[in-house]
C-alpha positions in Angstrom: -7.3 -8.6 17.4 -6.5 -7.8 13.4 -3.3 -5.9 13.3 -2.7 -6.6 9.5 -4.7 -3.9 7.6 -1.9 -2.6 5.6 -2.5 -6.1 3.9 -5.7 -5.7 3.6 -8.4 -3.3 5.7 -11.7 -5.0 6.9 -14.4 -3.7 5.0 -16.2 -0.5 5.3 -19.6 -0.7 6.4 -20.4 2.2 4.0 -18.3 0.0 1.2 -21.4 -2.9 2.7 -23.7 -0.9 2.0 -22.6 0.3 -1.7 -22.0 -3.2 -2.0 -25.3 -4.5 -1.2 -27.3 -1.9 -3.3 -25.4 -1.8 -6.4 -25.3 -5.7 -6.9 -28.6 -5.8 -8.3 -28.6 -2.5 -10.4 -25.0 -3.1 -11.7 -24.8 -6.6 -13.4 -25.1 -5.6 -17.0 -22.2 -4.5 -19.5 -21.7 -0.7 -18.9 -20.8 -0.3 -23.0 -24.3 -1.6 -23.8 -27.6 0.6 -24.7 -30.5 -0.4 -22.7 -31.7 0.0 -19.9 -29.3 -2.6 -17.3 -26.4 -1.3 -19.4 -27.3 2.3 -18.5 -28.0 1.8 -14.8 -24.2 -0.2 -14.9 -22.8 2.7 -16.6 -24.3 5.6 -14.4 -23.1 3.4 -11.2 -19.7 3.8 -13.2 -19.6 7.3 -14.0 -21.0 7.8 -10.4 -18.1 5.9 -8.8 -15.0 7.6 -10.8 -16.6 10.9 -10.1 -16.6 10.0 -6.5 -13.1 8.9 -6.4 -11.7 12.4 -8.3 -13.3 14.1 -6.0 -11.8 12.1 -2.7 -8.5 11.8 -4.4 -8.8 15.8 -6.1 -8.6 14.8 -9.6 -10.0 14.8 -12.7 -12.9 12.5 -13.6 -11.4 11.8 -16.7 -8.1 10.6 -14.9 -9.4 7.9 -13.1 -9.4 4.6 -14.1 -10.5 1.3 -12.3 -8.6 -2.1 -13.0 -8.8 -5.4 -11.6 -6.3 -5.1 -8.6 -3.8 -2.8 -7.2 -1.0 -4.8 -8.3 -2.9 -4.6 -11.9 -3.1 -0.5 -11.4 0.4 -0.6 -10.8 1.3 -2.3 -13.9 -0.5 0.0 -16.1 0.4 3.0 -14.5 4.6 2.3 -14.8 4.5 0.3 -18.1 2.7 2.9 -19.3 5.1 5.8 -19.0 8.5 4.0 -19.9 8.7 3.9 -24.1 11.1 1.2 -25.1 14.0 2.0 -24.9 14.0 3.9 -21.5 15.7 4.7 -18.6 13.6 3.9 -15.6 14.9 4.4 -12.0 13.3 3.0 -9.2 13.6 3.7 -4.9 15.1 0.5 -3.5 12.3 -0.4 -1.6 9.4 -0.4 -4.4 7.0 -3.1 -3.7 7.6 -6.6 -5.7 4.7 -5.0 -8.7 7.3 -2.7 -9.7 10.1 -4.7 -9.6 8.3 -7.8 -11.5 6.8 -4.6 -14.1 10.5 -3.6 -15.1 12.1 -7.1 -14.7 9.1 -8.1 -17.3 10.6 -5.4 -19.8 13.8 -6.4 -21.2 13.7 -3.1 -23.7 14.2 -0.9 -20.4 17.6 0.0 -18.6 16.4 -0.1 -15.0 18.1 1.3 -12.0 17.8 1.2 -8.1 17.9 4.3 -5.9 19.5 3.8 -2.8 17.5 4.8 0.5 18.8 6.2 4.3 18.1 4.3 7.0 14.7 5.5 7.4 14.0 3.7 4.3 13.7 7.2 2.0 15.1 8.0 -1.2 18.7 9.4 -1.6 17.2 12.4 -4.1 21.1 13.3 -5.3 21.1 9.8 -6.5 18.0 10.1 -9.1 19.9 11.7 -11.8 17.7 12.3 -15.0 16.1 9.4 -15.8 13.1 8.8 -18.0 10.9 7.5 -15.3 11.3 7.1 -11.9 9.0 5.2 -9.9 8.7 6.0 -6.1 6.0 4.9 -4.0 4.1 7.9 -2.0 4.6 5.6 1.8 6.4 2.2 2.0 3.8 -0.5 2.5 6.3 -2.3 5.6 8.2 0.4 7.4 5.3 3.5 6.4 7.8 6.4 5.3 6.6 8.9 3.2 8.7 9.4 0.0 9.4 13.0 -1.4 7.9 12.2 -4.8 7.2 16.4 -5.0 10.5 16.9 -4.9 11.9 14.5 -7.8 12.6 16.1 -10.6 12.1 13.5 -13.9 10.7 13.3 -17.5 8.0 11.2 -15.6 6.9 9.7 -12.5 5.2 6.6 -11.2 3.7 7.1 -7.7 2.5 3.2 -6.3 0.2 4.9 -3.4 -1.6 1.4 -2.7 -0.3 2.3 0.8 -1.4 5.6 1.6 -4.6 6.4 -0.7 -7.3 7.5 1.7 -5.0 7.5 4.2 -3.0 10.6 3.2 -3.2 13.3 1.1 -1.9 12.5 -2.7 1.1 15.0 -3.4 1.8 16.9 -6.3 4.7 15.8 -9.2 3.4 12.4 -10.6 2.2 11.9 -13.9 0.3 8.3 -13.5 -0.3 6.3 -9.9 -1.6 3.3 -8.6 -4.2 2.6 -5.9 -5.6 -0.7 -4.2 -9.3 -0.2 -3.0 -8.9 -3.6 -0.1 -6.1 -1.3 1.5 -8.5 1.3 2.4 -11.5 -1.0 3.2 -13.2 -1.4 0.0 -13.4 -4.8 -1.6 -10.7 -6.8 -2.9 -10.7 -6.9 -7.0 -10.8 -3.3 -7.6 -7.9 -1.1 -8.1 -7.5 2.8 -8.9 -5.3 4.1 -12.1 -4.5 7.8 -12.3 -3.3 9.1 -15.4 -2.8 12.8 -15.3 -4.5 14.9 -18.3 -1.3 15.7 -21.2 0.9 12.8 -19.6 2.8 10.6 -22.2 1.2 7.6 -21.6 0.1 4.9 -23.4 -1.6 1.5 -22.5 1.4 -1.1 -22.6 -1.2 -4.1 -23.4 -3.3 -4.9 -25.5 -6.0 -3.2 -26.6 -10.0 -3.6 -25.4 -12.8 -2.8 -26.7 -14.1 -0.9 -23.6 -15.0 3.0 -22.7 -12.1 3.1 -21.3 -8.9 2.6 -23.2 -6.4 2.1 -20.5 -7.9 -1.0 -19.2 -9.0 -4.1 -20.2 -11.8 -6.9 -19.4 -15.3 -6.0 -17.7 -15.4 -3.0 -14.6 -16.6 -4.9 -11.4 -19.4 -2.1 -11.3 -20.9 -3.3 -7.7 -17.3 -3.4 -6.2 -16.1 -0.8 -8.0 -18.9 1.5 -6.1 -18.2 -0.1 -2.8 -15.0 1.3 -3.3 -15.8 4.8 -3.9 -17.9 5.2 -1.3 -15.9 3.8 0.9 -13.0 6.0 -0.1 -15.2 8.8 0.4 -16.1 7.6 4.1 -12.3 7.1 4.8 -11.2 10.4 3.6 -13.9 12.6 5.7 -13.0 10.7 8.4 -9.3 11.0 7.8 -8.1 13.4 9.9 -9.7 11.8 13.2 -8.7 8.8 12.6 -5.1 9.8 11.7 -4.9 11.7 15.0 -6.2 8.9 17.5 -3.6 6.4 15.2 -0.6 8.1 15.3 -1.0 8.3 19.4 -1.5 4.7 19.1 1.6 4.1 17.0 3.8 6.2 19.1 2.9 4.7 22.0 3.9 1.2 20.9 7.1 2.6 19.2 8.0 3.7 22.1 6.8 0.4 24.5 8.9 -2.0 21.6 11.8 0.3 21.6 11.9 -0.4 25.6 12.9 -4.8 25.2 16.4 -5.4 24.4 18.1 -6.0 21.0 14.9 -4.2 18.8 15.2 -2.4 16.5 12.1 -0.6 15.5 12.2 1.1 11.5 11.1 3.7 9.1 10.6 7.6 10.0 9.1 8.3 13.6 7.3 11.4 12.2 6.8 11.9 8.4 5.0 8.4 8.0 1.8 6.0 7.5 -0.7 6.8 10.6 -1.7 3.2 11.3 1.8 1.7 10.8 4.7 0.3 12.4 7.2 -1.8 11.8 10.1 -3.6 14.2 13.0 -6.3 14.4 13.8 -8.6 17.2 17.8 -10.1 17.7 17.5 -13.9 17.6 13.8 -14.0 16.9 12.3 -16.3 13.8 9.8 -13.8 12.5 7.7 -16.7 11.5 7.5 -17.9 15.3 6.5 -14.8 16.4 4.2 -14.3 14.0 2.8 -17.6 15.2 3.3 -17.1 18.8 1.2 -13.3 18.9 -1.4 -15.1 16.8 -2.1 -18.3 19.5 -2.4 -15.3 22.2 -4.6 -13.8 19.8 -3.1 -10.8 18.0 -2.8 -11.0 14.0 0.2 -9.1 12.4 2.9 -9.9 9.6 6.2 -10.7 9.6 9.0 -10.0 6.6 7.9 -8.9 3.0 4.4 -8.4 2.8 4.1 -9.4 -1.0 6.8 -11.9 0.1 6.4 -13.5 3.0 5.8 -16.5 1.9 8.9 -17.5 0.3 10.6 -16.8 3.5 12.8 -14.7 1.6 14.5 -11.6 4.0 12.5 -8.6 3.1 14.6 -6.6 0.7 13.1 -3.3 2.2 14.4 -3.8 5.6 17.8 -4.7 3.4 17.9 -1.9 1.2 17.7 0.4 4.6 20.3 -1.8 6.7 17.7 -2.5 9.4 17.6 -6.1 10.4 15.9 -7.9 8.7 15.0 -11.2 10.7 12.6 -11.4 13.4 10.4 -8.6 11.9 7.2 -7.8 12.7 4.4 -5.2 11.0 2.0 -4.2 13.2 -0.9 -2.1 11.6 -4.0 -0.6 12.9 -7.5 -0.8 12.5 -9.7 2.6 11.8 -11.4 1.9 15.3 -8.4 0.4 17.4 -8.1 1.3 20.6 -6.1 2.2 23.9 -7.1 -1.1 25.3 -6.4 -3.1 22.5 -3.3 -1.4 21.6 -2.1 -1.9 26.1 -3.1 -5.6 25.3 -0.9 -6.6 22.5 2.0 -4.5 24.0 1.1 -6.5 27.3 1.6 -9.9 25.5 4.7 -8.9 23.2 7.4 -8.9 25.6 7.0 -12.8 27.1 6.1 -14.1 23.4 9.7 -12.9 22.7 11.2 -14.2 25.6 9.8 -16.7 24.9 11.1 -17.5 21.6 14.6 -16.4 22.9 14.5 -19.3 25.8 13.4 -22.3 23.2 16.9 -20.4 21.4 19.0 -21.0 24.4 18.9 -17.4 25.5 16.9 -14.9 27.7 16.7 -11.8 28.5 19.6 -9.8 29.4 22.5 -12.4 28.3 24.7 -10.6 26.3 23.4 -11.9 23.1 
């Protein structure tokens, strides 16, 4: 059972089907003038028409890149002129921070967040740019990026696009199309229309001037339509997941020393995130995934290092023994009583090879 889509979604069988069709119409170099170039470029055209209308947005302000984490890049660099102030939510995922670490010209600060993991608004000040993510990618909380009031804001939505409406108040954003079910290698730039934004990296030679290097056209298609399929079926979907996710909230809340994070209410549909007292996240990762069940544990750009994840930190949750559990669009009841069937001995498990159990006073 795949409980790790807000890493990446399984693919959409209408992204498949894009996919399929467009790989042997799409090949050629869109900027070209015959005839492969023109079919390339009409599958391009076609594809960032979709997404403005999926996303409500202007053709012209769309954008595709090579990844989310490249969308992200673009989108933030972009905005902050040398020389800036650039203010950031605590909790930004690792793109942003590696963006403005990379730029030694900008005078960055961090936003502190409540324990629900949202920003402290009194705390933004005037800035140049902030950037605050629309929903954290490991505890789901919607930020109030509406309600910020700066020279220019960066929105990384990688999380939510598709999944939620896009709110009002940025000026550039990022998207990831693998997050929403269309295939990796494709990201979404916005840019809005009279923003003050300028490509921070060298130039191309393509249509487009905010990116670089050749459009995947087939995937790029793939995910549009695939954004398109998620956002008709949105609000189903969103419904049956946040029944889903309420009911495991409330199951995990239920075994001793957990903590479970991020807002109950104003959040990610398909997402939820938890702590366990004495519990190697990596072990239980492990453990769930020998019974069958495939979620993430710490960081999920930084789980690997084994480094605490400095989300959970910046919110003064736990931050061991952490566990992100997120659905797929057709998870079920069953599936959902299953895992929550299985979590409660993998635990106790782990505990007893610590040298405790259930109901010591740990």
């Amino acid at each position: 059972m795949y409980l790790d889509t807000a890493s990446s979604e399984p693919l959409h069988p209408a992204a498949r089907e894009a996919l399929l069709a467009a790989l042997d119409r799409g090949y050629a170099d869109p900027r070209r003038l015959h005839g492969a170039a023109r079919d390339a470029r009409l599958i391009l055209d076609n594809a960032r028409a979709a997404v403005a209308e999926a996303l409500g947005v202007r053709r012209d302000e769309v954008s595709f890149t090579s990844s989310g984490t490249d969308a992200v890049h673009r989108g933030l660099l972009g905005l902050a002129r040398p020389g800036a102030t650039v203010a950031h939510a605590a909790v930004e995922h690792s793109a942003v921070l590696h963006a403005l670490a990379w730029r030694s010209d900008l005078t960055v600060r961090a936003l502190p967040v409540d324990r629900l993991g949202r920003v402290e608004l009194d705390a933004v000040g005037e800035p140049d740019v902030v950037a605050l993510q629309h929903a954290n990618h490991e505890v789901g909380t919607v930020q109030p990026v509406s309600e910020v009031a700066a020279g220019a804001v960066f929105m990384d939505a990688c999380a939510s696009m598709g999944r939620l409406p896009l709110p009002d108040g940025w000026s550039a954003a990022a998207g990831s199309a693998h997050k929403w079910g269309g295939p990796a290698g494709v990201g979404v730039l916005l840019v809005r229309k009279g923003a003050a934004w300028r490509n921070p990296f060298p130039a191309d030679d393509r249509v487009d001037e905010r990116v670089s290097g050749f459009e995947n056209v087939p995937g790029v298609l793939a995910a549009a339509a695939a954004l398109q399929a998620v956002v008709a079926e949105r609000d189903e979907v969103d419904a049956r997941q946040r029944v889903l996710v309420d009911r495991i909230r409330a199951a995990v809340a239920e075994i001793p020393d957990t903590e479970v994070v991020g807002d109950p209410v104003d959040r990610l549909p398909h997402l939820v995130t938890f702590s366990f007292l004495y519990v190697d996240g990596e072990a239980l990762v492990d453990g769930l995934n020998r019974r069958g069940f495939e979620v993430a544990s710490g960081s999920a750009c930084t789980a690997s290092t084994l480094e605490p994840s400095h989300v959970l930190a910046a919110m003064g949750a736990l931050t061991h023994g952490n566990v992100r559990v997120s659905l797929t669009r057709d998870a079920s009841e069953a599936d959902v009583e299953r895992f929550l069937a299985a979590l409660p001995s993998t635990v106790e498990e782990i505990r007893k090879d610590a040298g405790l159990s259930t109901g010591e006073a740990w």
